[in-house]
Structures are given as C-alpha cells and as structure tokens.
C-alpha positions, -999 to 999 in steps of 0.1 A, spaced: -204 240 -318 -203 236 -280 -237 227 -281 -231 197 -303 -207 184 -279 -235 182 -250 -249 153 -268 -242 121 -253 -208 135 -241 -217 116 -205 -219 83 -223 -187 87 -244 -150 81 -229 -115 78 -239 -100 59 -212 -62 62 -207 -55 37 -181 -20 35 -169 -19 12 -136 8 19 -111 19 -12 -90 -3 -27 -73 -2 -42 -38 10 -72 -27 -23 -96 -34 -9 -125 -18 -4 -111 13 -3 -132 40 -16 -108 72 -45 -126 86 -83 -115 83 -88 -83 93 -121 -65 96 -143 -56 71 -132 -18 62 -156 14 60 -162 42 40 -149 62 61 -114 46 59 -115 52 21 -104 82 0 -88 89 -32 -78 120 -50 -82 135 -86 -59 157 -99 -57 173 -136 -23 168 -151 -4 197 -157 -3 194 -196 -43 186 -201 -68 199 -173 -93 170 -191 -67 141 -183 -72 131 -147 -47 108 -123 -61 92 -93 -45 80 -68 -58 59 -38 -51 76 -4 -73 52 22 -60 47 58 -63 12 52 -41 -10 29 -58 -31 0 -58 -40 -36 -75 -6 -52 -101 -11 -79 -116 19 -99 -151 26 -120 -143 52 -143 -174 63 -152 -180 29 -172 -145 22 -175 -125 -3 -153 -88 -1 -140 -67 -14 -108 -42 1 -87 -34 23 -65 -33 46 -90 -43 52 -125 -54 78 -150 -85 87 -178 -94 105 -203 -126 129 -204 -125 147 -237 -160 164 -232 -169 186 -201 -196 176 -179 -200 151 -147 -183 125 -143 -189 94 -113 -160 79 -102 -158 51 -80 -133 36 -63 -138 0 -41 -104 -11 -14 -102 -50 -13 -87 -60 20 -87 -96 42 -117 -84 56 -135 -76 28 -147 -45 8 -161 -11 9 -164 17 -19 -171 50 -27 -180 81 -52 -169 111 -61 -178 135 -90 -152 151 -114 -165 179 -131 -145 188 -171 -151 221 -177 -144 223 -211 -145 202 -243 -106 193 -256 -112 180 -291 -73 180 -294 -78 144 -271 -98 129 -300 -73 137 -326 -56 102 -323 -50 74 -350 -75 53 -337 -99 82 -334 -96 97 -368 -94 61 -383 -134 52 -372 -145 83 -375 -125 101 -402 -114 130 -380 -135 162 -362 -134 175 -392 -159 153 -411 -192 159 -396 -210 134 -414 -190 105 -404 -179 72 -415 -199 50 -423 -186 12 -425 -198 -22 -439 -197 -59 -437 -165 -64 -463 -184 -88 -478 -157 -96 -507 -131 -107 -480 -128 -143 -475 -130 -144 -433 -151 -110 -428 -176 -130 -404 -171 -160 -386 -173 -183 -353 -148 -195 -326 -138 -199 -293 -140 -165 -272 -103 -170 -259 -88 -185 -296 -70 -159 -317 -91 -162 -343 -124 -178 -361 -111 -208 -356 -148 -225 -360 -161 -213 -390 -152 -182 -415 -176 -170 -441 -160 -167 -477 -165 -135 -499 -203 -130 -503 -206 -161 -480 -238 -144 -466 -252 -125 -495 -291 -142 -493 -294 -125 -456 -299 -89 -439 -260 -88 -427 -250 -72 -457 -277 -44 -456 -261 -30 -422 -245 0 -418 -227 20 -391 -217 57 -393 -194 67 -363 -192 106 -358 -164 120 -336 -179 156 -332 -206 144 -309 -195 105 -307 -223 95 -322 -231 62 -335 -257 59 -364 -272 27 -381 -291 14 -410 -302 -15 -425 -333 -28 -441 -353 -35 -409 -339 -66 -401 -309 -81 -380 -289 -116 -384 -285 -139 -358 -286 -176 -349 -311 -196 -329 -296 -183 -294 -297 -149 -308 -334 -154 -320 -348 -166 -284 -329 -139 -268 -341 -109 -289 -376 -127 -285 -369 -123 -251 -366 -82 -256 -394 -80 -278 -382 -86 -311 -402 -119 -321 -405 -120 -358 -380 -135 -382 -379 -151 -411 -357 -178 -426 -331 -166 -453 -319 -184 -481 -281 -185 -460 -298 -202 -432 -303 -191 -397 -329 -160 -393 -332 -125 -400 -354 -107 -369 -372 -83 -375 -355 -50 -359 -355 -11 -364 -325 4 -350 -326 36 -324 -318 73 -343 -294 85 -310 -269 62 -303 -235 74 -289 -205 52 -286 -174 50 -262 -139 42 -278 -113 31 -250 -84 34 -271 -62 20 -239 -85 -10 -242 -89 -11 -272 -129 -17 -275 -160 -2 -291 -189 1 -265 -219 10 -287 -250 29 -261 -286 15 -258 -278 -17 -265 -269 -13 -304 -250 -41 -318 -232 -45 -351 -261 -62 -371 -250 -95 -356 -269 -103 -328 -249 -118 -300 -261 -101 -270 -235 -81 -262 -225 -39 -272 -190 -45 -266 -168 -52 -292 -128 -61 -290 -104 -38 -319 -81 -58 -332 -64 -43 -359 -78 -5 -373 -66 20 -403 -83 43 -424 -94 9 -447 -104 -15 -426 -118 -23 -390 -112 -60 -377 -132 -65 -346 -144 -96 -322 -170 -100 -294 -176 -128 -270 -210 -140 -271 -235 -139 -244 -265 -161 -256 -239 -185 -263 -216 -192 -234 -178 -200 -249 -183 -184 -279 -169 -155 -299 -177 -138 -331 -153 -118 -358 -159 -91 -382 -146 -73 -409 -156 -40 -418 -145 -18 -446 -156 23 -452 -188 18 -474 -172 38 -506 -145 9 -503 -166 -21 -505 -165 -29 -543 -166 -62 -557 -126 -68 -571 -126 -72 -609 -107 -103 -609 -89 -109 -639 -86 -147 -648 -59 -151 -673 -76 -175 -709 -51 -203 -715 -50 -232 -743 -39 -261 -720 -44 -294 -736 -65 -327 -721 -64 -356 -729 -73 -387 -708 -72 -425 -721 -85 -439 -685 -57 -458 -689 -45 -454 -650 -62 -456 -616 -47 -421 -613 -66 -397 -646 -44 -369 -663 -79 -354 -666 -104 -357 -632 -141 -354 -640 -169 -347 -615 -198 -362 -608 -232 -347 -608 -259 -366 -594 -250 -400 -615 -251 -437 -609 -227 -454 -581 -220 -478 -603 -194 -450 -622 -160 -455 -627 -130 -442 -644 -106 -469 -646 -133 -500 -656 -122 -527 -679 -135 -519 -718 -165 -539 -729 -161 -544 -761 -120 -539 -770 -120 -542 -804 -115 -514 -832 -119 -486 -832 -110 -483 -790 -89 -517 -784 -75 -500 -749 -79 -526 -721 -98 -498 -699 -128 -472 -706 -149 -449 -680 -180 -467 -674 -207 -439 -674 -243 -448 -652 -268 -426 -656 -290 -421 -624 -331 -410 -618 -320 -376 -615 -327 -357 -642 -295 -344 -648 -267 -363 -644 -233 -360 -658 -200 -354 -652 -180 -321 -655 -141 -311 -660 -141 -275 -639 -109 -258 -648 -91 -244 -620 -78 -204 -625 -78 -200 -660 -106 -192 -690 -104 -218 -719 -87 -195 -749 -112 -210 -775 -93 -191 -807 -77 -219 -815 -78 -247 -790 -118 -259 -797 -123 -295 -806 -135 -320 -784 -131 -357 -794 -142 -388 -777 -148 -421 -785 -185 -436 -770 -198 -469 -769 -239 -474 -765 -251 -503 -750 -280 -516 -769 -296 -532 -736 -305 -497 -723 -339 -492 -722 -347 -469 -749 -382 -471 -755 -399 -461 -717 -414 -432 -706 -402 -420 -681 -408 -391 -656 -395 -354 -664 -383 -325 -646 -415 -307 -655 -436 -297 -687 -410 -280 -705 -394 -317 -710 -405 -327 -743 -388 -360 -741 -390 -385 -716 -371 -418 -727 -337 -423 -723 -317 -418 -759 -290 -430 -772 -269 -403 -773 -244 -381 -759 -242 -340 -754 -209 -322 -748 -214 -285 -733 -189 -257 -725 -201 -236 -695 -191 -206 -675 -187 -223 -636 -187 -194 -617 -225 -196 -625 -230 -221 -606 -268 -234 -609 -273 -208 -636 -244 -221 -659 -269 -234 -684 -279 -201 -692 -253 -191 -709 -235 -225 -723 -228 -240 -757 -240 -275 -765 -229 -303 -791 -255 -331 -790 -248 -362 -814 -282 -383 -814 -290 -412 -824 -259 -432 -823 -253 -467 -829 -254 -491 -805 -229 -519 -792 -198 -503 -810 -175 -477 -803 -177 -445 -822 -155 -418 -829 -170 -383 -821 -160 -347 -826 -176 -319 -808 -166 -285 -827 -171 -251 -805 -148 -231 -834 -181 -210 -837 -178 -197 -802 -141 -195 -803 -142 -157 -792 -159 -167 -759 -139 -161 -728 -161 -169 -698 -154 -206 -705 -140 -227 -681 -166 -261 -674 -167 -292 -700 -200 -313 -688 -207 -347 -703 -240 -359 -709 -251 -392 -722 -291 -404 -723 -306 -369 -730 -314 -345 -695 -345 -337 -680 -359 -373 -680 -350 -401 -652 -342 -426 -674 -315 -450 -664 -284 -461 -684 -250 -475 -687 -227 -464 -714 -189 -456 -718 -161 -431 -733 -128 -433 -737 -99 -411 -753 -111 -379 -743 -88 -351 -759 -95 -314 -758 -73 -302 -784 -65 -279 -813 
C-alpha cells in the first residue's frame, strides 16, 4: 500500500494555512537596505498531535512582512502552518519584504510517513469518496441542471454573463468528459471522446501548445482535438478551497488555467469556478454531479382540459398565438372584412401567409398536456379571399412537395412542443380543402380519435397548404377549443 502512496505524493498537498498577525505593512521607518540571506531564517516544527502537520514560524534578524511558498502553496505571516499527508521532500520557501527590498530562502522538510487519517475530511471524502474506494469518483458535466456551465466576470458571484440551460450543450464534446479523483494516491484520471470544448481564445491558445485541429459543433464554438494524459495527480487545498489539477489538465473546458475555485461540495454535487487566462476579466462556472447521478429527471407534466376560446375581440387576446415564419402584414385585432353572417364581429385575425414554406401560427401551452378524453374539438370560423392567387406554381421545399400552388384551405394540427423541429413527426392533422371563397365558414376540427394521446401540448394553424411559397391573405375568427 505504501508503495501506492509514492505516486505523485510530491505534487499533492493539503494546505492548512493559519496566518498569525502580520507586521505592521504601513510602517513608516524609512528605506533601509536591501536585506540578505543571511539575515533570514525560519523554523519548522511538527505539532505535537500530527508529526505530518508543520508550523513555521519566521525568525529573521531583520523585521519585514513574511511571505511563504509551501511547496506550491502560498501563505503570509510571520507564521503559518500546512499539511503534508504523504511522506517525502518537501521545498519550502520563505521571502522577508522590508523598506529595502527582498531576499528569500529554502529549506527542505522531510514527512516520514504517510497519515491517511489527514485525508479523511468532508471535503476529501466528498471528491473522492473516501480511501476506501480505490477506484474513485468519477464526476460529470450535470448536464440536466439549468446553470451547470456558464460565463461572467472573474470577481462577480456568479455567471452573471451567460448560463447554459439543461442539455444547453448537448451537440458538443463537453458532455463526453469525465474526471475520476482517487484519494489513495491523489490521482486525477480523465476521459472523453478525444476532444475538448473551448471558445475562440481557447482555440488559438491550445493552437499555441500544439493542439491545432477542431471542428465546429452543432452548439457553436469548437471542439479541439485533445487526448488527455493517463498520470495526472491533483492537489486539494481544503484551507483554500481549490482544485489544482497536475500537467496542465483542465476540466474539459479550455480556459488556460488548472486551477479551479470550490465553491460549494457534498457527496452529490461539485460547484466550481476558474478565472480565465486566454481571456483577461473573465471567469467560468461548473456544475458537476458523480456520473451514476446524472440521469435525465422524469418530469411529470400534469394533462389538463382548460378551455380556449378567443373572438379577437380585444387588442389584448384571452388566447396568444405565435408566429412562425408568416407575413408582417399579420394581426390579431384587424377590422373584419366581410361582417356579415355567419361572423358579424367587428374584428377578425388577419392571417398573411409568407414565401416560407411553412408558415403558421401556433398556441404552445405552458406546463400542462392537453387531456384529449373529453376536451377534443376545435372550431373556427375562416374566411377565403378569392383574390389569392390560387392557380401559380410556385417553388417547393423540395421533391417530396407534391403541390406547389397556394390552396384554399386551412389545416389544424395537434403537436408534441417539446419536439421542437421534429414535432411533425409525431402530430395529428385536420385539413379542410377546398373551401369557399369570400364568405365565412364555420369549421370543426375533431381529434376525438386520438383522445388517449398525452404528449399534446401545441395547436398550429395552417392556411394555403405547407411546403409551397405561395403567398396569401386570409382570416379566422372565434377560435374555441372545447368539449
């Protein structure tokens, strides 16, 4: 077991720091000369409870403000303490700031023997899951967290620029990365698929180490290509409270830097920030959860029969529709053209179709399923201006379009939103064709055939017929979704 401990154990600290008062740094005694090595001394001395704590205290012949390298680890005072919970050598070097200037010097504390007991700490056992798991724990992007990556100013409190939503970043490398951290040892292990994620600073300073080939992702900045080390080692300073991953390993996330600030750390999650240095002024935040923990939620969104109904009666609609791609000559509170039976209301929605091949317009529902059992009629009353030009051809959205003229009709489709792009897919669609023109009809789209659906929650509104760019004005009015 000793053995294990050898590896790395010279790169891996747990820095207590406790800073005694310092010297007065404003004092006012006039330049002195600049002080030697010679004037300079410190001592070490185990603590009588643990022979691998250490306190030091300054014991120069000349006064000055103390500052201390701890074998990697920085403290000030005249006197302060660490942690060295492997044996081996340790450099330790202390440089005496006085009016005159500044001198330093080394000495080497030797640890005799490994004291696993000064490992066994929250914030120990927390990143690596105790001595007793050999393996170690490995952590993850929490990629279903809203605010598990983001962007801000290195001094703000948080990402106060940007913060990536749940699966914000699903189309790039960052959610490939992994990082096991392995107290027996300290060793720091990480995977991903062979690439890293960074931004366009990131990408000209990795060029600058060697790593020159990227490729765009579908989220947008580049993924370089990069094979990560098989012996890292880290360094927790839990007085710090900072990660310091060895040989320049970084947490999939280029930013430059192997340094990385705890914030907040259980046995369930690991909140951390860095400050950027291929981009002065900036810092970065991440999320990370243990890698068994990172499973999508099963969200339960509740199916209700709420009623709609909109007469476009008022500037301000009961019902808001979307608009996708259409006309900007659209508008929801416009003066009815024709107001005579069957629709004598003085106003109607005044529908313009676009070139687009798709245009509409879309009620999404906002935390609920529609409950289809019994709540799955659609009504609407149309009118179809004859002027339209119905008899063009017109270009398609490619040769699976069969028609290409702009119809006189309209299609009413129930959709599953969270989709997105690929709602279609899955949807139901009413389309009544070949309407009359130049008078308003009364429509009724029954879905009581797919009233045991439950991933329903988008109503789109189609006149003219998709996939053709056709352009047209038409209007509804009295749009209920009822019983």
């Amino acid at each position: 077991m000793k053995n294990i401990f050898k590896t790395g154990a010279l790169a891996v600290l747990s820095l207590l720091m406790m800073t005694a008062c310092d010297p007065q740094q404003n004092s006012d005694y006039a330049l002195g000369a600049m002080p030697t090595a010679d004037q300079l001394s410190f001592t070490a001395t185990p603590t009588a409870s643990k022979a691998n704590i250490i306190d030091f205290a300054n014991t120069s012949s000349v006064k000055g403000i103390a500052t201390w390298d701890l074998n990697g680890s920085k403290a000030k005072g005249e006197t302060t303490q660490a942690t060295f919970p492997f044996k081996g050598e340790y450099t330790i070097t202390m440089t005496l700031y006085t009016s005159g200037g500044s001198a330093s010097i080394t000495k080497k504390v030797v640890i005799a023997n490994d004291d696993m007991s000064l490992l066994n700490t929250p914030m120990y056992n927390s990143l690596t899951g105790g001595a007793s798991n050999l393996t170690g724990k490995t952590w993850v992007f929490d990629q279903y967290y809203d605010g598990h990556f983001g962007v801000g100013p290195f001094d703000a409190n948080s990402p106060s620029w940007w913060s990536c939503p749940a699966e914000g970043k699903s189309k790039c490398s960052l959610y490939t990365q992994e990082f096991t951290f392995t107290q027996v040892g300290v060793k720091f292990g990480w995977k991903n698929n062979g690439y890293v994620y960074t931004n366009a600073s990131g990408k000209t300073a990795l060029a600058a180490l060697g790593y020159s080939t990227s490729v765009v992702p579908p989220d947008g900045d580049f993924d370089v290509a990069y094979v990560p080390k098989t012996d890292y080692t880290f360094t927790l300073n839990e007085t710090a409270k900072t990660i310091t991953l060895s040989g320049g390993a970084f947490l999939g996330h280029f930013a430059g830097t192997s340094t990385y600030q705890i914030l907040s750390i259980s046995d369930d999650a690991l909140y951390l920030k860095c400050v950027s240095t291929v981009e002065p002024g900036n810092g970065w935040w991440y999320r990370l959860v243990p890698k068994e923990k990172n499973i999508k939620p099963n969200i339960i969104i509740p199916l209700k029969e709420i009623a709609l109904n909109e007469d476009f009666e008022s500037a301000t609609p009961k019902v808001v529709f979307a608009k996708e791609d259409m006309g900007s000559l659209t508008n929801a509170f416009y003066s009815n053209p024709a107001p005579v039976p069957v629709n004598t209301s003085s106003k109607a929605f005044l529908y313009q179709k676009s070139t687009g091949f798709y245009s509409n317009v879309f009620f999404q529902a906002t935390g609920y399923k529609f409950d289809l059992s019994a709540q799955n009629k659609i009504t609407l009353k149309v009118f179809i201006p004859s002027y339209n030009d119905y008899t063009t051809s017109n270009a398609v959205a490619g040769s699976w379009v069969t028609n290409t003229k702009l119809k006189p009709q309209v299609a009413v489709k129930l959709q599953d939103g969270s989709l997105g792009g690929n709602a279609y897919t899955t949807q139901t669609e009413i389309i009544k064709g070949d309407l009359a023109t130049d008078k308003w009809i009364d429509l009724t789209f029954d879905f009581s055939s797919v009233s045991g659906r439950k991933d329903y929650d988008k109503i789109v509104i189609q006149f003219g017929a998709e996939g053709q760019a056709g352009t047209g004005i038409f209007y509804m009015d009295e749009f209920h979704f009822i019983k």
